[in-house]
C-alpha positions in Angstrom: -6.6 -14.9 7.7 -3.1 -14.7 5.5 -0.7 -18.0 6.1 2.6 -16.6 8.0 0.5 -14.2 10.2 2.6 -12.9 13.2 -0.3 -10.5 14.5 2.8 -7.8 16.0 1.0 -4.7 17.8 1.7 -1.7 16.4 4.4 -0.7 18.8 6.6 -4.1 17.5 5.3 -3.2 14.1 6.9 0.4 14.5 10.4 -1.7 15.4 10.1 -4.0 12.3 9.4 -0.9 9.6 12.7 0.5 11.8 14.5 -2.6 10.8 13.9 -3.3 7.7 13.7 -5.7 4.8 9.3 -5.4 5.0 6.9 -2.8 3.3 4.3 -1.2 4.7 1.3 -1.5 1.7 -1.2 0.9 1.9 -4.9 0.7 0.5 -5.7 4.3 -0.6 -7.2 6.4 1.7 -10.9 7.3 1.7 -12.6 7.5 -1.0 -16.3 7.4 -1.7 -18.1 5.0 -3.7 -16.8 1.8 -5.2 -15.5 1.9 -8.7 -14.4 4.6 -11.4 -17.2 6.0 -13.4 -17.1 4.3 -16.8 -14.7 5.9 -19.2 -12.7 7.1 -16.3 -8.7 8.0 -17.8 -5.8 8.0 -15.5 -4.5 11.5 -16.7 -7.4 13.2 -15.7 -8.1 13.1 -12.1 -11.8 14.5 -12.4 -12.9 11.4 -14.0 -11.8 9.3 -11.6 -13.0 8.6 -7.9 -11.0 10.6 -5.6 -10.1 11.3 -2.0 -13.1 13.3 0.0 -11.8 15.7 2.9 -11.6 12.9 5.4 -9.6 10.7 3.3 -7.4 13.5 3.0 -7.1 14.3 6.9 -6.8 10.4 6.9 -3.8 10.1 4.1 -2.3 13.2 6.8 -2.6 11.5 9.5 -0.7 8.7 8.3 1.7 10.6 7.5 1.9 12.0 11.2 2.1 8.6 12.5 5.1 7.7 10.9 6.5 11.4 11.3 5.9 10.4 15.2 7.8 6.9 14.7 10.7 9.1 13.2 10.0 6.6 10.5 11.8 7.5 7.3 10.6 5.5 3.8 13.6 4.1 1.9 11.1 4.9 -1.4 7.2 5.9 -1.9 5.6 3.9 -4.7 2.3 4.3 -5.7 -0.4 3.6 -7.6 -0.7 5.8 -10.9 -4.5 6.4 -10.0 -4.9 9.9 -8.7 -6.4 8.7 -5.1 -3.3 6.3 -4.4 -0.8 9.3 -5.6 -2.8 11.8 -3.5 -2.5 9.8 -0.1 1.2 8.8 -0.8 1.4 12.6 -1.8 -0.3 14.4 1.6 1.5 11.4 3.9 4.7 11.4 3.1 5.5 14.1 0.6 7.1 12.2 -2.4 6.0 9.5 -4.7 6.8 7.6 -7.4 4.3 6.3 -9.7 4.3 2.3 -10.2 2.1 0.0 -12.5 2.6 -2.8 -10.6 0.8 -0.9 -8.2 -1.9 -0.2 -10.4 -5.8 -1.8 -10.2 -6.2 -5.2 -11.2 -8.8 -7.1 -12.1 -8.1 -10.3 -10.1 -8.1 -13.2 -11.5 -6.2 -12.0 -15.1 -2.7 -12.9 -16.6 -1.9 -9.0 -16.0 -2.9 -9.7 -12.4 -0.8 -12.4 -12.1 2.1 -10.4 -13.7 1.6 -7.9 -11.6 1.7 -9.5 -8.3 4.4 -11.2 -9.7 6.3 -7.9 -9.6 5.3 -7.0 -6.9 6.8 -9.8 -4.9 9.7 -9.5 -6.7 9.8 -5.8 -5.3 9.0 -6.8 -2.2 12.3 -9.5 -2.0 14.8 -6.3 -2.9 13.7 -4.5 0.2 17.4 -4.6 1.7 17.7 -4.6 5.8 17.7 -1.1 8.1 15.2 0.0 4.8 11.7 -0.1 4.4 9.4 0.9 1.7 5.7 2.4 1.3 3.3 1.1 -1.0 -0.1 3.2 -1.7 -2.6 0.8 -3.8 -5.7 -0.7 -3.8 -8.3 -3.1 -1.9 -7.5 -5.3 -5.0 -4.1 -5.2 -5.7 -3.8 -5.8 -2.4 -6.1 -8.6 -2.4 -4.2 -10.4 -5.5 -1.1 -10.0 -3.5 -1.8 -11.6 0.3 -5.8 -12.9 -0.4 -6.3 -10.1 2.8 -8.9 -7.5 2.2 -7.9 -3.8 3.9 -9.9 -1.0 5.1 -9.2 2.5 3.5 -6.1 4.1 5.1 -5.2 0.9 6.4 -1.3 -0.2 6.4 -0.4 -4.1 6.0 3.0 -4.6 7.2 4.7 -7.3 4.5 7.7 -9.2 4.8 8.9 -11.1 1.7 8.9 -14.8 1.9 12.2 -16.3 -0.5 10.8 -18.4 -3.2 8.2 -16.0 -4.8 5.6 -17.1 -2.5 2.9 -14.5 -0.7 4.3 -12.4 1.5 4.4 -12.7 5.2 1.3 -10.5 6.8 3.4 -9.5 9.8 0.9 -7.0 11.2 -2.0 -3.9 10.7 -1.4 -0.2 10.6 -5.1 0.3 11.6 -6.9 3.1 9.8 -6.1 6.6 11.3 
């Protein structure tokens, strides 16, 4: 488990999204399989994989929860791959594409750049704002070295210094 774990419920996790300063990053909801087919281009959704009914009802769902929480995003980034966009989409309405966001192959200079960025991101987060995140098992993986179920929400709060972020808590899977 992630240095800096709090392990909040998701009640007290609910109150830190309320006040602020954290992210809530998303690994995409369900999607079956494990990798694009080769070839695959980001412009054209039907060569990619791609949300199944459930993950849809899932990327919903999520939605509902934080609908529930009368929890409002600051900003919805995601991913520009077409199953991130789709959950950020069907959850919470609005999204705006980010390459930091994007797939990485772990391990690469681009990786590095990229979680660089996303760290960076992370550290603007002001107080009484939060922000939502739709990504992938490793872009998320690069960022916190935690691995995430589909659907599920880490709760992040940036650590001063460029280090990994906090891992205050789980949004378990809906």
């Amino acid at each position: 488990s992630a240095t800096g774990v709090e392990a909040l419920d998701v009640p007290d996790l609910a109150r830190a999204l309320r006040a602020g300063g954290v992210v809530a990053a998303f690994r995409h909801a369900n999607a079956p399989g494990t990798f694009d087919p080769p070839g695959f281009l980001l412009e054209q959704c039907a060569t990619q994989r791609n949300l199944d009914d459930a993950g849809r009802a899932q990327a919903r769902r999520i939605g509902a929860w934080f609908a529930a929480q009368d929890l409002q995003p600051s900003a919805v980034r995601s991913s520009p791959w077409c199953r991130c966009i789709e959950t950020a989409t069907l959850a919470f309405g609005t999204v705006q594409r980010w390459d930091a966001l994007g797939s990485v192959r772990t391990g690469t200079d681009a990786a590095s750049s990229q979680v660089a960025a996303l760290r960076h991101a992370a550290a603007q987060v002001p107080p009484g704002r939060f922000e939502v995140w739709v990504s992938h098992q490793f872009t998320l993986s690069a960022l916190l070295g935690e691995s995430t179920a589909s659907g599920e929400g880490l709760v992040l709060r940036a650590m001063h210094g460029g280090g990994p972020p906090a891992l205050l808590g789980r949004l378990p899977p809906v």
